[in-house]
C-alpha positions, -999 to 999 in steps of 0.1 A, spaced: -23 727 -327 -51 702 -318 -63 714 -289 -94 686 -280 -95 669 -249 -104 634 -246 -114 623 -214 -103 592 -194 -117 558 -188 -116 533 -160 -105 501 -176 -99 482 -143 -132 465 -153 -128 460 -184 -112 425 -195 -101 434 -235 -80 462 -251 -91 496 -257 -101 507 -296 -71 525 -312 -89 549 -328 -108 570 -298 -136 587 -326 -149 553 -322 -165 558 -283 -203 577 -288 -188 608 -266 -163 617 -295 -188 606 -325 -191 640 -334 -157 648 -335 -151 616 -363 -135 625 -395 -161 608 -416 -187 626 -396 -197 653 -421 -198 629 -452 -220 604 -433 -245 630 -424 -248 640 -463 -255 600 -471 -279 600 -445 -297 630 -457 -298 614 -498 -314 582 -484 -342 603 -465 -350 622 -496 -366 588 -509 -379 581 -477 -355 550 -474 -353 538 -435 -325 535 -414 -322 495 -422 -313 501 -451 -293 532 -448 -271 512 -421 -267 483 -447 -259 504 -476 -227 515 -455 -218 485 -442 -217 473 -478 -201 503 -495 -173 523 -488 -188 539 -455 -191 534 -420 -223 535 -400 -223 561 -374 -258 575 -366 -281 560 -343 -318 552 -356 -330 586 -341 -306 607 -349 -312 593 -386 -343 597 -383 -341 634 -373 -323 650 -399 -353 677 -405 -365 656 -432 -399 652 -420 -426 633 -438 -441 663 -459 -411 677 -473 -403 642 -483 -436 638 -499 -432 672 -514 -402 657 -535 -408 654 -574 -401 617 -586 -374 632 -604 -357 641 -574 -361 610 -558 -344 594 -585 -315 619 -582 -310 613 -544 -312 578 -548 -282 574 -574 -263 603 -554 -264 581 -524 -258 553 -542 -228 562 -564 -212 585 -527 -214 543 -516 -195 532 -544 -223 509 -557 -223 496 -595 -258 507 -604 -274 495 -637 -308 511 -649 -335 499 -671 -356 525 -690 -389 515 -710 -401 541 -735 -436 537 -751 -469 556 -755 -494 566 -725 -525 585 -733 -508 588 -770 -479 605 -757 -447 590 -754 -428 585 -722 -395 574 -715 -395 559 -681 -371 549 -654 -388 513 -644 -353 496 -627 -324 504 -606 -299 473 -597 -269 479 -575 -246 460 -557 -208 466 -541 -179 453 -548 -180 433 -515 -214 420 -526 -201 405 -556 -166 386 -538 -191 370 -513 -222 360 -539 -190 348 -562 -178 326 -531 -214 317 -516 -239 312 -543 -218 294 -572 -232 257 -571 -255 258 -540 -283 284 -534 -298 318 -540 -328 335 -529 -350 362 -548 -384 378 -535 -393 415 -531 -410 438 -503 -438 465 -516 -442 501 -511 -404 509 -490 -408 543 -508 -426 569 -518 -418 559 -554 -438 529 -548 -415 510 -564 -408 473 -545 -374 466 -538 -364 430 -551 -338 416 -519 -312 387 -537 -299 370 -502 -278 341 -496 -260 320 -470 -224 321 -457 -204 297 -441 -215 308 -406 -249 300 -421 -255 343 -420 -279 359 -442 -261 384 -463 -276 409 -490 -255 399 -526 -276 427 -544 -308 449 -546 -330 463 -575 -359 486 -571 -383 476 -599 -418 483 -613 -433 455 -604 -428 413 -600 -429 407 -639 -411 388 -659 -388 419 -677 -377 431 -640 -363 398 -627 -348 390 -665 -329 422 -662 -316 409 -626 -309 379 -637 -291 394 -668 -268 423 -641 -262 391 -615 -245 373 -650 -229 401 -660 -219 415 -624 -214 386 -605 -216 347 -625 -192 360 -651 -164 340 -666 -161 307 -656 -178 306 -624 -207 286 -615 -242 296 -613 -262 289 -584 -277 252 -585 -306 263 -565 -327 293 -571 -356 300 -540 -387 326 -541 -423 330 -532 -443 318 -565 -441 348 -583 -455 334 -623 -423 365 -639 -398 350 -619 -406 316 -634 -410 324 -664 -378 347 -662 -359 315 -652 -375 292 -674 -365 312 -705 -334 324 -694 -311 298 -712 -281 302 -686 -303 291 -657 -320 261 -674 -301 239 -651 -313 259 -620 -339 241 -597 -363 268 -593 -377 258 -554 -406 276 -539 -414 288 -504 -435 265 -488 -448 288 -455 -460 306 -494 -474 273 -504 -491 271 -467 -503 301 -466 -521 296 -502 -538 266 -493 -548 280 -458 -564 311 -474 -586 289 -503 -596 271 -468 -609 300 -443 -626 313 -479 -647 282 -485 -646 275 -446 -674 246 -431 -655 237 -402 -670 249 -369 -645 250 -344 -608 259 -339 -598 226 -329 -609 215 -366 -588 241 -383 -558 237 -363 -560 200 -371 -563 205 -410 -534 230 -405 -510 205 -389 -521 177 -413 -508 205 -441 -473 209 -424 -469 171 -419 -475 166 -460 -447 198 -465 -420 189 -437 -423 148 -443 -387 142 -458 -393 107 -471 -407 103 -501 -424 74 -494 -443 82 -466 -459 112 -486 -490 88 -495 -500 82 -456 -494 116 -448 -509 131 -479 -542 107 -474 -544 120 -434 -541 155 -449 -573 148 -473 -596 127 -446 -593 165 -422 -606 183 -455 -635 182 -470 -641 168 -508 -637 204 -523 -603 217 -506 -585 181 -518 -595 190 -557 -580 221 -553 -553 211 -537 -550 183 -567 -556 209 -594 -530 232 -575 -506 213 -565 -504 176 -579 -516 183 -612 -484 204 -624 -457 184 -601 -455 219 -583 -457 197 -553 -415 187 -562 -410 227 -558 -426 224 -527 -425 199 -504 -386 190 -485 -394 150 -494 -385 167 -529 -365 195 -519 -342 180 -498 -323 161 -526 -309 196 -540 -279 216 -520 -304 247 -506 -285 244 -472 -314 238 -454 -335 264 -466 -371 258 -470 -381 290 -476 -377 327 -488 -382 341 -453 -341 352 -453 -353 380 -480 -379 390 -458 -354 397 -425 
């Protein structure tokens, strides 16, 4: 016989049901039936030093449920040196235990070649994505908009972990699929675009119409030879496109106050948020009086000269079905 004891509660001030299942209060966590097998995840995903973000997301994704707190994640007796201790080998082996006890489909890309004269045959990819991922990209992305960008260094693999986001129709950010990768070239985001065909865009339905990402020269080019995606507009970030000019600025800087920045800075984000195309001449012209002779040829040789601007700026942008983004910041949440 079952002899636990749950205690009561006072729900004279409480104005909705109780939960039918009474694991589900944090007094009674530890008494959960998935408690043990959650626990085991949690421990695969510290091997590769992977933080509790993403642990949380690969169970709400997969087959699990999220139970720990952040600190009790976090406390697991995994400390940093026995992590770092790990042989990559290892890593590797957590990562797809954890991965396959979430009931991801996981697709791998080896490289073999020569190093030193010796050969080496080298794990450089790992895509996954759940089945959940791939009914909600399937319902989300086909004709209107995906993004793409990667974060560096989330392991002790070193390995940047490409994010492919999109947008529901509660106008949510949610993860359609994830691929650690070697770095931003263009033979890492051809074999994501090549595992989102075959995983997701298969059949008859419809690719994406709009693809957004930082300016990242492999994902271009993976695009722009990918047959399949010819027709995708390929859109890039503009706080990306902002931040580029702003940086060639401060390097070559002759202004002498702050007031004088701040004004070439705002003259910047009037030329990438106008949304007429016709008023782009006044505001482009206001945007090259506030810099000097030097910043407006490279912003011509940058920007104008290979109609990157049309990637760019929402005059341009605006005319495609991106849902309103103007950026790749949703990857970056």
């Amino acid at each position: 016989m079952d002899m636990r004891t749950f205690r009561q509660r006072n729900t004279e001030h409480c104005n909705h049901s109780l939960e039918s299942n009474p694991f589900l209060y944090p007094e009674h966590q530890t008494l959960h039936p998935g408690d043990l097998s959650t626990i085991a995840v949690a421990i695969m995903h510290r091997g590769p030093k992977l933080p509790f973000s993403w642990h949380q997301r690969t169970l709400e994704l997969g087959a699990g449920t999220p139970l720990l707190t952040s600190d009790m994640y976090y406390n697991l007796g995994m400390n940093r040196q026995n992590v770092n201790q790990n042989s990559p080998k290892h890593i590797i082996e957590q990562t797809m235990s954890a991965l396959q006890a979430a009931a991801f489909h996981v697709r791998l890309r080896w490289v073999d070649g020569f190093e030193n004269l010796k050969p080496f045959h080298r794990l450089d990819q790992i895509f996954f994505v759940s089945d959940a991922q791939v009914t909600k990209s399937g319902r989300f992305f086909s004709e209107f908009m995906i993004q793409m960008d990667a974060t560096f260094n989330p392991n002790v693999m070193k390995m940047p972990l490409a994010n492919i986001v999109g947008v529901d129709n509660h106008e949510k950010t949610f993860t359609a699929a994830l691929s650690f990768i070697r770095a931003e070239d263009c033979a890492d985001f051809t074999f994501i675009i090549d595992c989102l065909n075959r995983l997701v865009f298969y059949g008859d339905i419809p690719k994406p119409y709009v693809l957004i990402s930082c300016q990242a020269g492999g994902l271009h080019k993976a695009v722009r030879e990918h047959s399949i995606w010819h027709p995708v507009f390929h859109q890039h970030c503009e706080w990306h496109m902002f931040k580029n000019i702003q940086t060639y600025v401060l390097r070559n800087r002759t202004f002498n106050t702050k007031d004088e920045l701040h004004h070439v800075w705002d003259t910047v984000w009037a030329v990438i948020k106008c949304s007429h195309i016709g008023d782009l001449p006044v505001a482009r012209q206001k945007m090259f009086e506030a810099m000097q002779i030097c910043k407006v040829n490279n912003y011509l040789n940058s920007w104008e000269k290979d109609g990157r601007e049309k990637r760019v700026l929402r005059a341009y942008t605006s005319q495609h079905p991106n849902l309103g983004c103007h950026s790749s910041a949703r990857t970056e949440g």
